[in-house]
C-alpha positions as CSV (number, residue, x, y, z in Angstrom):
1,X,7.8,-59.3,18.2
2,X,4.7,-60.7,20.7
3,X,2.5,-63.0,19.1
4,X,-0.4,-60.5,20.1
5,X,1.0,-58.3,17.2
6,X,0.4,-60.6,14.5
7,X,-2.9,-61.7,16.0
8,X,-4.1,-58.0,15.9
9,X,-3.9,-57.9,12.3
10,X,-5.3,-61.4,11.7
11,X,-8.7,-60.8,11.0
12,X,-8.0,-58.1,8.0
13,X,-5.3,-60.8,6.7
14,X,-8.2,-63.1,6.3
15,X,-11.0,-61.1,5.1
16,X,-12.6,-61.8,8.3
17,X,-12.7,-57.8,8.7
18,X,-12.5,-55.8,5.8
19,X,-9.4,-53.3,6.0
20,X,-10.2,-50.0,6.9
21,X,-9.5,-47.9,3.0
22,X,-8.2,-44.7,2.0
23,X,-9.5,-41.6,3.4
24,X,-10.1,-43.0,7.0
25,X,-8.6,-43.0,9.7
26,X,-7.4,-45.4,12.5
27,X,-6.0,-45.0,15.8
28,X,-3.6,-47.6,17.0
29,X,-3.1,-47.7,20.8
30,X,0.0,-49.8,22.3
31,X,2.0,-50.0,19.0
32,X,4.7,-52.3,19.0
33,X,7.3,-52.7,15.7
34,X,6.9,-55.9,13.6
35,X,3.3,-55.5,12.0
36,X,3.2,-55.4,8.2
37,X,-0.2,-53.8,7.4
38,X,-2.3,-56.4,5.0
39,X,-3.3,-55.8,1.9
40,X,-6.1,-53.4,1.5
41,X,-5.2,-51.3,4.6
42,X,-4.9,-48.3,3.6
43,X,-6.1,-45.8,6.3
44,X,-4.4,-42.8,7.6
45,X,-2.8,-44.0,11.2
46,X,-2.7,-42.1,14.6
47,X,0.2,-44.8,16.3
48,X,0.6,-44.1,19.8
49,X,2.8,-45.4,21.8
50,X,3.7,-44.0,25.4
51,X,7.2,-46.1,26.5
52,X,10.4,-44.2,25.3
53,X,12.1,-47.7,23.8
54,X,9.3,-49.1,21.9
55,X,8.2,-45.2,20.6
56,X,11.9,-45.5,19.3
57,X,12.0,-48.6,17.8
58,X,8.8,-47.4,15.8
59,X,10.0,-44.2,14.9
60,X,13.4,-45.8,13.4
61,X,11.3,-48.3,11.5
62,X,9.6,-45.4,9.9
63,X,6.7,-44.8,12.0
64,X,5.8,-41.6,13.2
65,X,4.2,-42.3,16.6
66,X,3.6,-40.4,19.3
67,X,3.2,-40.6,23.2
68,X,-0.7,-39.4,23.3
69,X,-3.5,-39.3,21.8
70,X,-4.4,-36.1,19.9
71,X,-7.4,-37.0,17.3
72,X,-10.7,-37.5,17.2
73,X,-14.1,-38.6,15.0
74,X,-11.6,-42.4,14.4
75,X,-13.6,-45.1,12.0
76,X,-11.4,-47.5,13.1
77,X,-9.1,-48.3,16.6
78,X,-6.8,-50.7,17.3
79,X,-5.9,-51.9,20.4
80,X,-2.8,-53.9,21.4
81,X,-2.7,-55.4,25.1
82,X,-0.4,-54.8,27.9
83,X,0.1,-56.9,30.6
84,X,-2.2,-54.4,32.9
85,X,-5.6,-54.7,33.0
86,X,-6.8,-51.4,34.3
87,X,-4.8,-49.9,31.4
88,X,-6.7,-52.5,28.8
89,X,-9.5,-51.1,29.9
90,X,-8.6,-47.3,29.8
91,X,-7.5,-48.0,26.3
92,X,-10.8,-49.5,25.4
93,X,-12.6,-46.8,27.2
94,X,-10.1,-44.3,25.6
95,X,-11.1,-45.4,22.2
96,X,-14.6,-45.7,22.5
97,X,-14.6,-42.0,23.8
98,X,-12.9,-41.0,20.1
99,X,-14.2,-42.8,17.6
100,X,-17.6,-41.9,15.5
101,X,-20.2,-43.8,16.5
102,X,-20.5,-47.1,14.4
103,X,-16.6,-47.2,14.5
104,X,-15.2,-50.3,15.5
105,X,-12.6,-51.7,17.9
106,X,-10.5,-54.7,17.3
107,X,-8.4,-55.6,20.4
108,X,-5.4,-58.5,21.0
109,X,-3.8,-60.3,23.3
110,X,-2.4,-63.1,25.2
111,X,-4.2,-64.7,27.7
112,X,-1.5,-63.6,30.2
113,X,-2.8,-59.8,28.8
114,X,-6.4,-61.0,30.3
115,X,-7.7,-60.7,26.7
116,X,-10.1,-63.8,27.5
117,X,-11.0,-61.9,31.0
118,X,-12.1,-58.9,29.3
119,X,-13.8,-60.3,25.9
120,X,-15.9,-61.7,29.1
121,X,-16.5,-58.7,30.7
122,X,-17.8,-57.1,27.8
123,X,-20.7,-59.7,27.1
124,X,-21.5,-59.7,31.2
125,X,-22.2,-55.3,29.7
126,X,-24.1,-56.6,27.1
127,X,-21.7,-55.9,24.5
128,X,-21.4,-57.9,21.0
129,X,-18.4,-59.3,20.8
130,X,-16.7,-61.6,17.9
131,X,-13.3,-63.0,18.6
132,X,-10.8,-65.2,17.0
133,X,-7.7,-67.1,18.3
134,X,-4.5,-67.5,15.8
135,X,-0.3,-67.1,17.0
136,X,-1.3,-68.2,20.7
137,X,-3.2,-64.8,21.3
138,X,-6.8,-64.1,20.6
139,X,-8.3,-61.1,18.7
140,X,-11.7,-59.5,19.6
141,X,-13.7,-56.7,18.1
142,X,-16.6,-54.7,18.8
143,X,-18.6,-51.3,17.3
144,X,-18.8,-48.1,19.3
145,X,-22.3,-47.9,20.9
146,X,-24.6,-44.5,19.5
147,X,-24.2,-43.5,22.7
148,X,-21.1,-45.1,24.4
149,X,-21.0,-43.3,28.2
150,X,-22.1,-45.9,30.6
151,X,-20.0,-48.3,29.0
152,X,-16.8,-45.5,29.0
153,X,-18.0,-45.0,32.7
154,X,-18.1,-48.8,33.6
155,X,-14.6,-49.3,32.0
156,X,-12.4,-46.4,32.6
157,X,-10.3,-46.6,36.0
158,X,-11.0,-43.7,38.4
159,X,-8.0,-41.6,39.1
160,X,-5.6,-43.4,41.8
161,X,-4.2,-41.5,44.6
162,X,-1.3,-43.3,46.2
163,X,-0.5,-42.7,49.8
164,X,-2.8,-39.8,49.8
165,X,-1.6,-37.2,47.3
166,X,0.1,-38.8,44.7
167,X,-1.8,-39.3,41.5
168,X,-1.0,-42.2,39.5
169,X,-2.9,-44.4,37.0
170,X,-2.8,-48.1,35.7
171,X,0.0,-49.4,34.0
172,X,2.5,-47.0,35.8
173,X,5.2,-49.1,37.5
174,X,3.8,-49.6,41.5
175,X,0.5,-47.0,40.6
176,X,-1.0,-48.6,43.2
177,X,1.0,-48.3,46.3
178,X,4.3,-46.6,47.0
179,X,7.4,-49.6,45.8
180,X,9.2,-50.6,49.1
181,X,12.2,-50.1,47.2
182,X,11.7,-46.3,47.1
183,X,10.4,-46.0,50.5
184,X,13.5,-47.6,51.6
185,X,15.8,-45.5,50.1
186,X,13.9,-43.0,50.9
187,X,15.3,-43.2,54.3
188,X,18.9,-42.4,53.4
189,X,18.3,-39.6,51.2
190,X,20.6,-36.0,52.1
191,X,18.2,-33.5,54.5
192,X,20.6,-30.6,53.6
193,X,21.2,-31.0,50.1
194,X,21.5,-27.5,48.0
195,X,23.0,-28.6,44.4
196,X,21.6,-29.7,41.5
197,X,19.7,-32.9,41.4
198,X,18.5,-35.5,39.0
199,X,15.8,-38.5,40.0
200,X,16.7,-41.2,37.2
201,X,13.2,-43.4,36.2
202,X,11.5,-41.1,38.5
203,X,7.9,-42.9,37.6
204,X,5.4,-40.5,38.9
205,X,7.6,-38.5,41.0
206,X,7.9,-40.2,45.0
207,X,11.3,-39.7,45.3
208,X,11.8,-36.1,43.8
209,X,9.1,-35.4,46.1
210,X,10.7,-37.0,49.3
211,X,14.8,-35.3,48.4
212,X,12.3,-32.0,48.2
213,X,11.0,-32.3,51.3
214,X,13.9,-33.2,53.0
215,X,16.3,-30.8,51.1
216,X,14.2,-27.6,50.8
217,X,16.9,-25.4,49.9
218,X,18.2,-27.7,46.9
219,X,18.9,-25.8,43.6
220,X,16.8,-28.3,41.4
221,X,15.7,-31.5,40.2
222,X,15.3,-33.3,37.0
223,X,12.8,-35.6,36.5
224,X,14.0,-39.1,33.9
225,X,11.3,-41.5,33.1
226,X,10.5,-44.1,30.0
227,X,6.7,-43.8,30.6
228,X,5.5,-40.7,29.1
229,X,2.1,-41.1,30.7
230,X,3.8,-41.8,34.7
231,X,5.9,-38.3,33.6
232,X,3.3,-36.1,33.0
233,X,1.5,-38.0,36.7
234,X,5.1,-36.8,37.8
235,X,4.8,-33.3,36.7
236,X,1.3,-32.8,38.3
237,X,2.2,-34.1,41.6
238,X,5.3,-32.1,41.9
239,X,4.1,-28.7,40.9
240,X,0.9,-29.6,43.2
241,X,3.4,-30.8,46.4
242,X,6.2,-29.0,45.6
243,X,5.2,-26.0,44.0
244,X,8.8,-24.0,44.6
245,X,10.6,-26.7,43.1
246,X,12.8,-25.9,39.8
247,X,12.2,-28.9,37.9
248,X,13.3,-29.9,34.1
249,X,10.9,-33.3,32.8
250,X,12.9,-35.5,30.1
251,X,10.9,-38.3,28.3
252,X,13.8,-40.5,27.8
253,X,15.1,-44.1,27.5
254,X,18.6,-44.1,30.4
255,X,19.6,-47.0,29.0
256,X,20.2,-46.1,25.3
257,X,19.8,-42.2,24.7
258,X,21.9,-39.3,25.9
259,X,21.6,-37.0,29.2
260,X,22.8,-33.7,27.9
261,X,23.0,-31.8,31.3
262,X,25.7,-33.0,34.6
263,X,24.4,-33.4,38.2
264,X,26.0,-33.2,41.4
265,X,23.3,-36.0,42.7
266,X,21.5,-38.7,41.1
267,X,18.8,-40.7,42.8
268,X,17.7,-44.2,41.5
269,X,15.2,-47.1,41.9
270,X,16.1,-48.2,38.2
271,X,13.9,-51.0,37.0
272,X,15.5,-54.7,36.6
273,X,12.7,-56.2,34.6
274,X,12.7,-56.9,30.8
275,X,8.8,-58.3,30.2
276,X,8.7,-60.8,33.0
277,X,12.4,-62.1,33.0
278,X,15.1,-60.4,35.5
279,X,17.4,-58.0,33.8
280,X,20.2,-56.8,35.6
281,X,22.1,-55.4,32.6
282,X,18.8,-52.8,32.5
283,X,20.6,-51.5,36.0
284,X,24.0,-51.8,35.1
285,X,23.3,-49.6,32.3
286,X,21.7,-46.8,34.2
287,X,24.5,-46.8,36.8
288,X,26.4,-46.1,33.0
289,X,24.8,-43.7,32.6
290,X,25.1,-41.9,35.7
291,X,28.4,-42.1,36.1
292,X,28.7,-40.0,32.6
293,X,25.8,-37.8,33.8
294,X,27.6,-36.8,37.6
295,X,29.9,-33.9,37.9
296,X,33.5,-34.6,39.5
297,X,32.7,-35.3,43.2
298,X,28.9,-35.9,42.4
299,X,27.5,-39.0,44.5
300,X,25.1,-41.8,43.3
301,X,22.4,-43.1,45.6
302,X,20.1,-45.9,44.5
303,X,18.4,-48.9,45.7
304,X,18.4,-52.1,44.2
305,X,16.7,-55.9,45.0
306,X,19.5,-57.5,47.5
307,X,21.1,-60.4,44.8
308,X,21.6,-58.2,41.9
309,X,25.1,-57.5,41.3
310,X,25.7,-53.8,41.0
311,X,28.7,-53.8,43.4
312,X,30.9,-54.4,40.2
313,X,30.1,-52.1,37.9
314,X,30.1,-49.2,40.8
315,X,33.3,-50.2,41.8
316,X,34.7,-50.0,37.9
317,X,32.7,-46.6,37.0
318,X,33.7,-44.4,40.3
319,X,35.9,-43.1,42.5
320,X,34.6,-44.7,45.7
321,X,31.8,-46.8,46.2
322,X,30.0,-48.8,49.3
323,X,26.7,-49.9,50.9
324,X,24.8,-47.6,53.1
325,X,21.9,-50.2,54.3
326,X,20.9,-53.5,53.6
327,X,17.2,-55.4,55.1
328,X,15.4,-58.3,53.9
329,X,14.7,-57.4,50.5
330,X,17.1,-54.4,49.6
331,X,20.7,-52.9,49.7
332,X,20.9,-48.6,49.5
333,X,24.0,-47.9,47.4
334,X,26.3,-45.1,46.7
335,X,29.0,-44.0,44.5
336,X,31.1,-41.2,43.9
337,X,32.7,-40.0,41.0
């Protein structure tokens, strides 16, 4: 559990804030498991949460989240940080935009979240602000304006398009530029592909796009992503570039849930990040899951940073396995079952 978590739910701990009672109702942005509601808090509670793992930790604790938001007319919203500030503010402006006016917002995070950035921001608009620091994280509230739009307009990212014509938003891994990593593998995808295809932790859709373009007589693709919000991004830019394309979308965590269907391809970039610490095991577990999800004869193709150690647990899970290209940063790998 962050520390953030526990700071979010200071202030109604202490009385500082009075917990939000029966018969209203508070949305909770960013949920993450390991909150105990305080005494007196008693509202109804919209928890959304958009990333596959964490929505499943919360929903096997007991809570039902969900990946968007779906209410309106909140008293109450609560906001807990990520480590992206444009999304911090698309929260905050997200919120603002749904509660009644007089509702308030009580926000956390660590200082590596840019809560102290923000909180700042926010006075430099004029806005009251009352903040507390307790657990190494600070907490920060505010009340919805009468008439909140110019603040909403001042805080809310405008939509991102990436190399021209994708759409992406904040918080989406590389939203704001095409990852090398992708563009490199890119490079070697198949130009005359014609089975069925899968794009594991697709993100908002570059390489489905790209094995489209080169492949235009392939049968399909499925689309596998942990970010609900870069999945839907996904599903707009492919029906909008690739409008022929028969596509499947699956909101789902590679590393721990199961792929139901078999492919004869699966493309990769898989992430190798846990927080900020390197994870290759994150990786390793994909390629798992891959070699279960590829018919007999299918072929892996993935990229990965040049020192992780995927070589290994290629050579155990398939038939035959090798490098196709290596530069600076990266190594394009294959597989077959």
């Amino acid at each position: 559990m962050r520390e953030a978590v526990k700071t979010l739910f200071h202030p109604f701990e202490t009385n500082v804030l009075t917990p939000p009672p029966a018969g209203e109702r508070v949305l909770f942005l960013g949920a993450e498991t390991g909150y105990a509601l305080p005494e007196g808090f008693a509202a109804e509670m919209e928890v959304v949460q958009a990333f596959r793992p964490i929505y499943n930790a919360l929903q096997k604790r007991g809570v039902d989240a969900q990946p968007e938001i779906t209410g309106t007319d909140f008293d109450m919203a609560l906001i807990l940080m990520t480590r992206h500030k444009g999304q911090n503010e698309n929260f905050l402006a997200e919120a603002l935009s749904r509660l009644k006016p007089g509702g308030r917002i009580v926000m956390a995070g660590s200082k590596e979240d840019g809560v102290q950035s923000l909180r700042k921001k926010l006075v430099s608009l004029e806005v009251e602000v009352e903040h507390l620091a307790k657990y190494h994280a600070q907490a920060f509230w505010l009340t919805r304006p009468q008439d909140p739009a110019l603040l909403i307009a001042a805080l809310r990212a405008k939509p991102s398009f990436v190399a021209d014509k994708f759409v992406t938003a904040p918080g989406m891994f590389s939203h704001g530029e095409v990852d090398a990593g992708s563009l490199y593998l890119a490079r070697y995808l198949p130009t005359d592909f014609r089975k069925h295809a899968a794009d594991f932790g697709a993100g908002w859709g570059y390489l489905t796009v790209a094995l489209a373009e080169l492949s235009p007589s392939i049968e399909g693709i499925d689309l596998y992503e942990a970010d609900h919000a870069a999945l839907q991004a996904a599903r707009k830019n492919v029906d909008h570039l690739c409008p022929k394309l028969q596509t499947r979308y699956h909101w789902l965590d590679l590393a721990r849930e199961e792929v139901k269907a078999r492919y004869d391809l699966i493309v990769m970039n898989p992430p190798f990040h846990e927080g900020h610490a390197t994870e290759p095991g994150l990786g390793q577990a994909m390629i798992r899951k891959a070699s279960e999800s590829l018919r007999t004869g299918g072929e892996l193709l993935m990229v990965a940073n040049r020192g992780l150690p995927y070589e290994p647990v290629l050579k155990e899970l398939f038939r035959t396995s090798g490098e196709t290209a290596r530069n600076a940063r990266y190594k394009v790998l294959w597989a077959k079952k």
